[in-house]
C-alpha positions, 0 to 999 in steps of 0.5 A: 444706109448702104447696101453690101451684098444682101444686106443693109448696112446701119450707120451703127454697124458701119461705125462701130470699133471704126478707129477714126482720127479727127483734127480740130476735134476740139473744135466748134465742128469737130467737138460735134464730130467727135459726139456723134462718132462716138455715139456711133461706136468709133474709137475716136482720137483727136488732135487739135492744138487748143489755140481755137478749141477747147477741152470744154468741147469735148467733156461729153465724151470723157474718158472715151477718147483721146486727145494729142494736143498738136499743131497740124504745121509741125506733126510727123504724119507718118509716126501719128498715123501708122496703121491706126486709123480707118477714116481721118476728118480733117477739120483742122486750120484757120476756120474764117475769112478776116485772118486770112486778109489780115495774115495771108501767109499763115492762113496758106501754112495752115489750110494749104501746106498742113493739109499737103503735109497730110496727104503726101504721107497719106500717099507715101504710106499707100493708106487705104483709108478714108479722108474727109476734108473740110472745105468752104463756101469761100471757094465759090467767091461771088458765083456766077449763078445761082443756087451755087452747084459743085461744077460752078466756077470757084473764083475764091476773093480772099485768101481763105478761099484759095487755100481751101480751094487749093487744098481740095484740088490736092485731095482730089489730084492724089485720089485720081493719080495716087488712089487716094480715098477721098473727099472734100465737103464745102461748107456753107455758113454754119451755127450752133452751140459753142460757135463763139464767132461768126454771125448767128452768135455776134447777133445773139451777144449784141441782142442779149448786151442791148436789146434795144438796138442792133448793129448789123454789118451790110444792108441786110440783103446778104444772102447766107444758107445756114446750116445746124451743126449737127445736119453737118456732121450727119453730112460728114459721117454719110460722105466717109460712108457712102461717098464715092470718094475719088475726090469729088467734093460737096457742097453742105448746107440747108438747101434754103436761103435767108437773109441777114435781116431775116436771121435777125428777125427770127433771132429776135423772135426766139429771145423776144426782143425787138430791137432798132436795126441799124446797118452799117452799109459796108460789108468786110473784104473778102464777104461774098454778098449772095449764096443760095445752094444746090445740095442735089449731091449730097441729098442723092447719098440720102441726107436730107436736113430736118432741122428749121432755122428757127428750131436750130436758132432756139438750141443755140440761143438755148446753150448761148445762156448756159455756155461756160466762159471761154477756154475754162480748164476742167480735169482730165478728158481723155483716156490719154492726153499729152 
């Protein structure tokens, strides 16, 4: 909470009739995002192009919000945007590191170049909102120390993390020089319900597809934080709120560090299994091998995250058993829909 004047500001009272537009709201994040907001009495509008996200993401909030199918290459900013919103969450692009290796040049257009298309209309229109950008660990490459705080050098080893990296400098040049209200929040390794990649779910398929033996990429020494997706969009919506918001950015994360041999094992414990680890000794290009977190900025905001890996690991496991088949049609969601 924050203090205005005399009085306690609550998250409910900050939020509520809050006219929010979140992209890649159909996302594995962004669905989240777009829960809890509306939770809090946001009128949330989101734009995604369903080529990762779903409409199944989001059926919790039908009828309360609206979605515009749209790619963030090609969308008018000036026209979507107008005067209609309060804070824009922009979460949309390429969310992982392999594509990037494999088609740099399309990550670039939809990291760097659609967030610079966003943020130069932003500039143009003199917003005098609130912008949230998603970021990534990836910035930071192999640190030069450790735990990893926001002043270390980012030396990104793969394209993802130069784009994102790039884009951030962007937000926060145009907050410093152009008085945008900005910030942008690197996130660490996340999971949870409806992260169909990443490695708590590729452990968790080939866990449930042969519980007698179980790949794992590495030596399993790599070192990850892992971070429930709702402690990050609590981090998220804290930020828009009570960030400064001149383009600093944040790391996001637990705070505490595991392996993935240690991910592996509490997995197995939640589903009982104990399984042959086998290790492929190799890791992909562009994987950094150790990242532990210094989160002492955003816990001085007053987030502090309360939920356990383990507890974290059962909710996942929980909605891996009942999740629906991938990119299911279902009827309308929202208020409107083009």
């Amino acid at each position: 909470m924050k203090w205005w004047g005399q009085r306690q500001v609550t998250d409910q009272e900050f939020w509520q009739d809050k006219r929010v537009l979140v992209t890649g709201g159909a996302g594995f994040i962004g669905s989240h995002l777009v829960e809890e907001l509306t939770r809090e009495g946001a009128q949330v509008t989101v734009i995604d192009d369903l080529s990762t996200g779903h409409r199944d993401n989001l059926l919790g909030v039908a009828g309360k919000i609206t979605l515009q199918k749209l790619d963030i290459c090609h969308v008018a900013w000036p026209e979507l945007l107008g005067d209609r919103y309060d804070v824009v969450f922009h979460l949309a692009g390429n969310a992982y590191v392999p594509p990037s290796v494999e088609r740099p040049g399309w990550d670039f257009q939809s990291n760097l170049q659609a967030t610079f298309r966003l943020v130069e209309a932003l500039r143009q229109m003199q917003w005098p909102g609130r912008l949230i950008y998603a970021s990534s660990a990836a910035v930071y490459g192999n640190p030069a120390r450790l735990p990893i705080c926001e002043e270390d050098p980012t030396l990104p080893v793969s394209p993802y993390g130069v784009a994102k990296l790039a884009a951030e400098r962007y937000v926060a040049v145009y907050s410093q020089l152009y008085g945008l209200k900005g910030a942008s929040l690197r996130l660490f390794s996340l999971y949870g319900p409806r992260q169909r990649k990443q490695v708590v779910y590729d452990l968790i398929e080939k866990i449930v597809r042969n519980p007698g033996e179980l790949p794992i990429y590495g030596d399993g020494t790599q070192v990850r934080d892992f971070n429930y997706v709702e402690e990050t969009v609590r981090a998220a919506m804290l930020v828009a709120k009570d960030g400064a918001l001149r383009g600093e950015v944040y790391n996001v994360a637990s705070g505490l560090a595991c392996t993935i041999r240690e991910l592996a094992e509490s997995l197995c414990r939640v589903l009982d299994v104990q399984p042959r680890f086998v290790y492929s000794g190799s890791v992909r290009p562009g994987d950094a091998q150790r990242w532990t977190v210094n989160i002492a900025r955003l816990t001085a905001l007053g987030y502090l995250p309360e939920m356990s890996l383990e507890q974290g690991l059962r909710r996942t496991v929980e909605w891996f058993r009942t999740k629906p088949p991938c990119g299911r049609e279902k009827g309308p969601i929202c208020k409107d829909e083009w």
